[in-house]
C-alpha positions as CSV (number, residue, x, y, z in Angstrom):
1,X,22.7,30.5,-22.6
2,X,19.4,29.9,-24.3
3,X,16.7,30.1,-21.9
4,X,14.1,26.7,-22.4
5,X,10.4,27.2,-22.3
6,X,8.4,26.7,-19.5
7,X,7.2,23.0,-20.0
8,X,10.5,21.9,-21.8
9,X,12.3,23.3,-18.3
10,X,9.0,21.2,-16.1
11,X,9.6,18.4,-18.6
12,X,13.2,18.1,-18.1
13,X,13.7,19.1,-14.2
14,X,14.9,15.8,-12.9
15,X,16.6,14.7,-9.5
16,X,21.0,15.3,-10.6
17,X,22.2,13.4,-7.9
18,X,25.9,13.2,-10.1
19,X,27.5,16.6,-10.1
20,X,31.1,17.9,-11.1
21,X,32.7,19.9,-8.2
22,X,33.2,22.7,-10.5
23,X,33.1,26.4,-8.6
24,X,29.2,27.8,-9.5
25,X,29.8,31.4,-9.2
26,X,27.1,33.1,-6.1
27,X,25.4,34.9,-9.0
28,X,23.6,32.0,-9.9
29,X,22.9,30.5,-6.0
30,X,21.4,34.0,-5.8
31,X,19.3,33.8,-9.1
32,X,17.6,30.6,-8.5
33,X,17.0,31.1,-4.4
34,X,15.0,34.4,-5.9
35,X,13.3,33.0,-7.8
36,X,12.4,30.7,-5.2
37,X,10.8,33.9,-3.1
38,X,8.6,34.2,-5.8
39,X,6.4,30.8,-4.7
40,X,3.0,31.4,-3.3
41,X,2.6,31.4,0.7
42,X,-0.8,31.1,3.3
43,X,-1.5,34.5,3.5
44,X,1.5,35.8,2.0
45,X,3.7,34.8,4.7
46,X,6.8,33.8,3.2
47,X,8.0,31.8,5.9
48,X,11.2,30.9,3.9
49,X,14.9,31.8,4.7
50,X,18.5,30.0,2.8
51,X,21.2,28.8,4.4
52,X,23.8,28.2,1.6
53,X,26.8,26.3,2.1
54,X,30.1,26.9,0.5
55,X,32.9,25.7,3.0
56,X,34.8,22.4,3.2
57,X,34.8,21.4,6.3
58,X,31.2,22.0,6.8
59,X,30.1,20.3,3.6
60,X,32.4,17.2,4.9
61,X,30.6,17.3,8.4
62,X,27.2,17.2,7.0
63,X,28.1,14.5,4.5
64,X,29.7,12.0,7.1
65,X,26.4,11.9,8.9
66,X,24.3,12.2,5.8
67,X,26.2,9.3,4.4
68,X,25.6,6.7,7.6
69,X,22.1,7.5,7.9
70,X,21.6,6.9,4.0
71,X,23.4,3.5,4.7
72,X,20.9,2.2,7.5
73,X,17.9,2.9,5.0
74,X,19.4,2.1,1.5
75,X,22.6,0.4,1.6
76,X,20.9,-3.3,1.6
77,X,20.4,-2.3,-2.2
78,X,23.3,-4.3,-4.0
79,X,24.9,-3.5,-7.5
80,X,23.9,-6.8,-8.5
81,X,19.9,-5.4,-8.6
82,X,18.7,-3.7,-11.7
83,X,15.2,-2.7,-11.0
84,X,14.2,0.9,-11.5
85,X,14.2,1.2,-7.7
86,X,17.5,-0.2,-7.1
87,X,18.9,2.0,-9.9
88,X,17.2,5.4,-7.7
89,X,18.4,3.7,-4.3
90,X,21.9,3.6,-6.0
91,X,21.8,7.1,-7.3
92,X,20.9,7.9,-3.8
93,X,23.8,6.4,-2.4
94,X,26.3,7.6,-5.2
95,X,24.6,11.3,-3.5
96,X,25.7,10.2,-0.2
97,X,28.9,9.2,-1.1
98,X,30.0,12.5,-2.5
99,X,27.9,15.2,-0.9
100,X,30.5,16.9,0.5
101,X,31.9,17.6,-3.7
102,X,28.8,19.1,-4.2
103,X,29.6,23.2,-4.4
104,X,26.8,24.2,-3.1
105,X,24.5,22.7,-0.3
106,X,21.0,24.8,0.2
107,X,19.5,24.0,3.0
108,X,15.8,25.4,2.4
109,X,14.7,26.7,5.9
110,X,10.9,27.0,7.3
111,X,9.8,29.3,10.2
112,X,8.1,26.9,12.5
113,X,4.5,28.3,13.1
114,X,1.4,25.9,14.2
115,X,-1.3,25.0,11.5
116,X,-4.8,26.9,12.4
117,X,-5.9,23.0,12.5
118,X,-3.6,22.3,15.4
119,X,-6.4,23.5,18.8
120,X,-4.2,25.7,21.4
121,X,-4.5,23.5,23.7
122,X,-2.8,20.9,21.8
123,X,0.0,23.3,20.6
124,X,3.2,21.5,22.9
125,X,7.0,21.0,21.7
126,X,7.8,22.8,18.7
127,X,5.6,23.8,15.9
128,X,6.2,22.0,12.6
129,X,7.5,24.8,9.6
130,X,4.2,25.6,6.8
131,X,5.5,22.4,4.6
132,X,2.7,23.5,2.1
133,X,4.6,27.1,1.9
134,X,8.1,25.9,1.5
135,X,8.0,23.1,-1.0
136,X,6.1,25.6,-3.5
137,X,9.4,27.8,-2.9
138,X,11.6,24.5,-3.4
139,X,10.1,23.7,-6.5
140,X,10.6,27.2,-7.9
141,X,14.5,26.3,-6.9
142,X,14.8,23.2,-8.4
143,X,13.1,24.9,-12.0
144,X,15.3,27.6,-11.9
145,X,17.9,25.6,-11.5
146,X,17.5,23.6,-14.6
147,X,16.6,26.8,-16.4
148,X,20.5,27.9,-16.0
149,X,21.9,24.6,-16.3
150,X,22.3,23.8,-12.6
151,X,21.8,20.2,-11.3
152,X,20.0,19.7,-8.2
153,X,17.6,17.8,-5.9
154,X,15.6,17.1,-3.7
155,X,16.3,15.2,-0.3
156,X,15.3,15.2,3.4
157,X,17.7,12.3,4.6
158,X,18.8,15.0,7.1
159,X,16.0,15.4,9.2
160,X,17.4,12.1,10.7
161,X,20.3,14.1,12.4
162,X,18.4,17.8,12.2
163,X,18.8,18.2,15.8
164,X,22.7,18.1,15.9
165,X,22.7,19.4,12.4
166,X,20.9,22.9,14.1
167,X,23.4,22.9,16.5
168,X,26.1,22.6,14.3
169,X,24.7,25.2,11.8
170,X,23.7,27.8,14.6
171,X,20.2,27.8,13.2
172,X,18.0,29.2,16.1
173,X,14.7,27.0,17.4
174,X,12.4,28.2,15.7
175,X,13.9,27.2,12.4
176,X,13.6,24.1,11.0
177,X,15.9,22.8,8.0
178,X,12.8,21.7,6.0
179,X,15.4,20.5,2.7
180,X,18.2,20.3,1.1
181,X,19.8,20.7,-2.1
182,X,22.8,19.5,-3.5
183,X,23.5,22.0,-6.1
184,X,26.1,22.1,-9.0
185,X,26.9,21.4,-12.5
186,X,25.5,17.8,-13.4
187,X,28.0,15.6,-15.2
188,X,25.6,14.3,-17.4
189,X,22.6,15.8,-19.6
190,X,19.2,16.7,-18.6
191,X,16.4,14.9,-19.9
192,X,12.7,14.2,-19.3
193,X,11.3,12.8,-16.9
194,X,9.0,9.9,-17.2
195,X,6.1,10.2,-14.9
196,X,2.3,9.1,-14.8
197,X,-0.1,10.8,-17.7
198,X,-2.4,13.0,-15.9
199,X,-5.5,11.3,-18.2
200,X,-5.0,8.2,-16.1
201,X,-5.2,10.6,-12.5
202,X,-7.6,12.7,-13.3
203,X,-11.6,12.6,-11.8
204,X,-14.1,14.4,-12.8
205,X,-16.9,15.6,-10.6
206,X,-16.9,12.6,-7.9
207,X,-14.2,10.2,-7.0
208,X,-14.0,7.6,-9.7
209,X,-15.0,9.6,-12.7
210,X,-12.4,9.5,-15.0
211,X,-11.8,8.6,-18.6
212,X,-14.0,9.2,-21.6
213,X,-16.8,9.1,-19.6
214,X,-16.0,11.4,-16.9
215,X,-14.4,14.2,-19.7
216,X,-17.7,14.0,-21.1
217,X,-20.0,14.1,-18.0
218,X,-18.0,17.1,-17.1
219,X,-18.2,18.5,-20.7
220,X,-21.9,18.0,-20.9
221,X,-22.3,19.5,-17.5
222,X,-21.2,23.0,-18.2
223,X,-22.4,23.9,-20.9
224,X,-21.1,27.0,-23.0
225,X,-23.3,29.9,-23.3
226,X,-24.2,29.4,-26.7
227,X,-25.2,25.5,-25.2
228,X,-22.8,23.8,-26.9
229,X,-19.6,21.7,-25.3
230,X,-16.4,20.7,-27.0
231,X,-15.5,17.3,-26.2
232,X,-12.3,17.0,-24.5
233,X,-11.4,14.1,-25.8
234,X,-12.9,14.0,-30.1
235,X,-12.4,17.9,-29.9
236,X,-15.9,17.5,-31.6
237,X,-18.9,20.0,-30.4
238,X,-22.3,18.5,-28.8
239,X,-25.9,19.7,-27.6
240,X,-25.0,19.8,-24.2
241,X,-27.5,17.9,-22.3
C-alpha cells in the first residue's frame, strides 16, 4: 500500500464512524498504537497505556451501554433533519448502533496524576489523567490509522458509564479510560475534511490582529537581517519599518 504524505494523511483523517466488521490483523493495532507512543508528553512522562478490545461479548457489553447513553443526548435528532449537525448526530448514532461490529475497540488510557496548578491542599478524590499528554498520543493514532487505511475516531460518550465500565474492564483506580476508538476498515472512502482556514484564526502580536494588517505588522516588526521583510501575504519584499 502506498504510503500518503504527511498533509494529504492530516488532510484526509476524518471521524469513520461506518466500518466493515472485517478481521484487522494485530499487526496493524500494534503499528498505529506505536506510533501513538511517539506523541510528545510534560516532561517526557508518557502517561499512556492501550487497552485493546477484540472479544464479542465484551464489545456487545460496552455497546449496549454506549448505545443508551448516546440515545439520552442525540436520539431527539430525526431522519427527517438535514442540517450538517443532524447529519454528524446521525453518524453518531449509526456508531452507537453498531459499536459492538467494530473489530477493534481502543480504549486510550491516562495515568491519573494532579496538574502542578491543582494546590495540595486541594488535591481530594481522584486526580484527573494529563488530557494535554494523551490526546497528542490520540491524534498520532487516529493519523496512523488513515496512513494504513484504517477507519477510526474519536469519542468519549463512555465517560458517562466509566465507573462501571472500570469495573467491568478490571482497569485499576488510578487509570482512567480517557477515549475510545472504534477501529476497522471504513466502508466508504476517505476524503478531506472541511474545516476553518487558519488565515481567518490567526492573530498576530495582540488579540485581534489579524488579516492583511496584522501579517504585515508582524512582517514589519521583525525585520530580516539584511532589513528587509517579505510580505506574507503579496510575497513582495519591503523596508521594514
Amino acid at each position: 500500500m502506498t504510503d500518503p504524505g504527511f498533509f494529504e494523511i492530516v488532510g484526509s483523517t476524518r471521524a469513520i464512524k461506518r466500518l466493515t466488521s472485517a478481521p484487522v490483523p494485530l499487526e496493524l493495532i500494534r503499528k498505529v498504537l506505536d506510533a501513538g507512543t511517539k506523541a510528545p508528553s510534560g516532561v517526557n512522562t508518557q502517561p499512556w497505556e492501550f487497552l485493546v478490545v477484540r472479544d464479542v461479548d465484551t464489545k456487545k457489553w460496552v455497546q449496549e451501554r454506549y448505545l443508551s447513553f448516546a440515545k439520552e443526548r442525540f436520539g431527539h435528532v430525526t431522519k427527517s433533519l438535514d442540517t450538517p449537525h443532524a447529519r454528524v448526530l446521525r453518524a453518531v448514532m449509526h456508531l452507537a448502533e453498531h459499536l459492538h461490529e467494530a473489530p477493534v475497540l481502543v480504549f486510550v488510557c491516562g495515568h491519573r496524576d494532579w496538574p502542578a496548578v491543582v494546590p495540595i491542599e486541594q488535591r481530594v478524590g481522584k486526580a484527573p489523567p494529563p488530557y494535554g499528554s494523551i490526546y497528542p498520543c490520540v491524534q498520532n493514532i487516529l493519523l496512523a490509522c488513515r496512513a494504513v487505511g484504517l477507519g477510526a475516531s474519536l469519542t468519549t460518550i463512555h465517560h458517562m458509564f466509566e465507573e462501571e465500565l472500570a469495573m467491568h474492564l478490571g482497569t485499576p483506580d488510578d487509570i482512567s479510560l480517557v477515549a475510545l476508538l472504534p477501529i476497522g476498515f471504513p466502508q466508504g472512502r476517505f476524503g478531506p475534511v472541511t474545516r476553518k482556514p487558519a488565515r481567518d484564526l490567526t492573530h498576530f502580536d495582540r488579540w485581534g490582529r489579524r488579516g492583511r494588517a496584522g501579517e504585515r505588522s508582524a512582517c514589519s516588526a521583525r525585520p530580516t537581517l539584511s532589513g528587509v521583510c517579505i510580505d506574507p501575504v503579496t510575497e513582495n519584499t519591503e523596508k521594514a519599518q
